[in-house]
C-alpha positions as CSV (number, residue, x, y, z in Angstrom):
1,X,-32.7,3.7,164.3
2,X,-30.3,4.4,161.4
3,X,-27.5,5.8,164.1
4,X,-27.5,2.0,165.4
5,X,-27.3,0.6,161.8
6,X,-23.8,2.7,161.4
7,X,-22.7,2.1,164.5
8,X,-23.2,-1.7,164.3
9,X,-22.2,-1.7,160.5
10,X,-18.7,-0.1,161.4
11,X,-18.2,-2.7,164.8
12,X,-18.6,-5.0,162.3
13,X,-16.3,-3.7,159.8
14,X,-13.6,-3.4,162.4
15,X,-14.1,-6.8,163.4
16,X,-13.8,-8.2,160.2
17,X,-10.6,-6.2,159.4
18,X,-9.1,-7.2,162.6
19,X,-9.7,-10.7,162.5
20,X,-8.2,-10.7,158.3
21,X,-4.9,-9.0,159.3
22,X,-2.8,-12.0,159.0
23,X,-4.5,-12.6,155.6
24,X,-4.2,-9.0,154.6
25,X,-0.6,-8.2,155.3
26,X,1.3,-11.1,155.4
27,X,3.3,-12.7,152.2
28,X,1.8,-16.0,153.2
29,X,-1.7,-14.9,153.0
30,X,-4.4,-17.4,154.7
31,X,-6.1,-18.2,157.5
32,X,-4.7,-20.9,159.7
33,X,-6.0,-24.1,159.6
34,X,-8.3,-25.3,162.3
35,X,-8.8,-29.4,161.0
36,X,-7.5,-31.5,163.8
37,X,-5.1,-33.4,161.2
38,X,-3.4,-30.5,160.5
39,X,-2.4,-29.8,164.3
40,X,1.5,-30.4,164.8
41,X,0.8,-30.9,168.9
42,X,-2.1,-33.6,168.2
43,X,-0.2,-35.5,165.5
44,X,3.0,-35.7,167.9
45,X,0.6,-37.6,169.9
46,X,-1.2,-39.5,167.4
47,X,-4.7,-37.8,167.6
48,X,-6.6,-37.5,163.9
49,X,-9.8,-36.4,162.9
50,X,-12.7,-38.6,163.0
51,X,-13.2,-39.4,159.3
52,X,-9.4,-40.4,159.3
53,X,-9.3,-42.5,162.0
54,X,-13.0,-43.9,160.7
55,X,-11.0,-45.2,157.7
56,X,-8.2,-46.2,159.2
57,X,-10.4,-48.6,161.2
58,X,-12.0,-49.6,158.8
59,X,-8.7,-50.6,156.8
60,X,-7.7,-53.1,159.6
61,X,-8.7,-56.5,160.1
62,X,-10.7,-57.3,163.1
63,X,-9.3,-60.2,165.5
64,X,-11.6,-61.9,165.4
65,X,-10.6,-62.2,161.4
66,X,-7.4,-63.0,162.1
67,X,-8.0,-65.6,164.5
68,X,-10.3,-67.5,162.4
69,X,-7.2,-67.5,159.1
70,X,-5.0,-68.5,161.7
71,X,-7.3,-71.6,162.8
72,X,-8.0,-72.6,159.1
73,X,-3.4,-72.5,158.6
């Protein structure tokens, strides 16, 4: 039983050191970014995150809106 605890508690060890290398031993020291906003590739094409593009929607005037001021000109 306690041979299995030190043989999963050093996988995990490992893992956890292999996955922090970048962090470790670079100069710029921190994990990449996985928000969608912060995805060169999906912001050449225009693709935010949901709360972004939530508020952004929200921001614009409906046509319906617009149609109506336009009527009332």
């Amino acid at each position: 039983m306690i041979k299995i605890l030190i043989i999963g508690s050093v996988i995990l060890f490992i893992a956890i050191l292999l996955m922090g290398i970048r962090v470790f031993f670079t100069r710029k020291g921190e994990f990449p970014s996985l928000h969608i906003g912060d995805s060169k590739p999906l912001q050449d094409r225009g693709i935010h995150c949901a709360t972004s593009q939530d508020s952004e929607m929200r921001r614009r005037e409906s046509p319906i809106e617009e149609m109506l001021k336009s009527e009332n000109i």
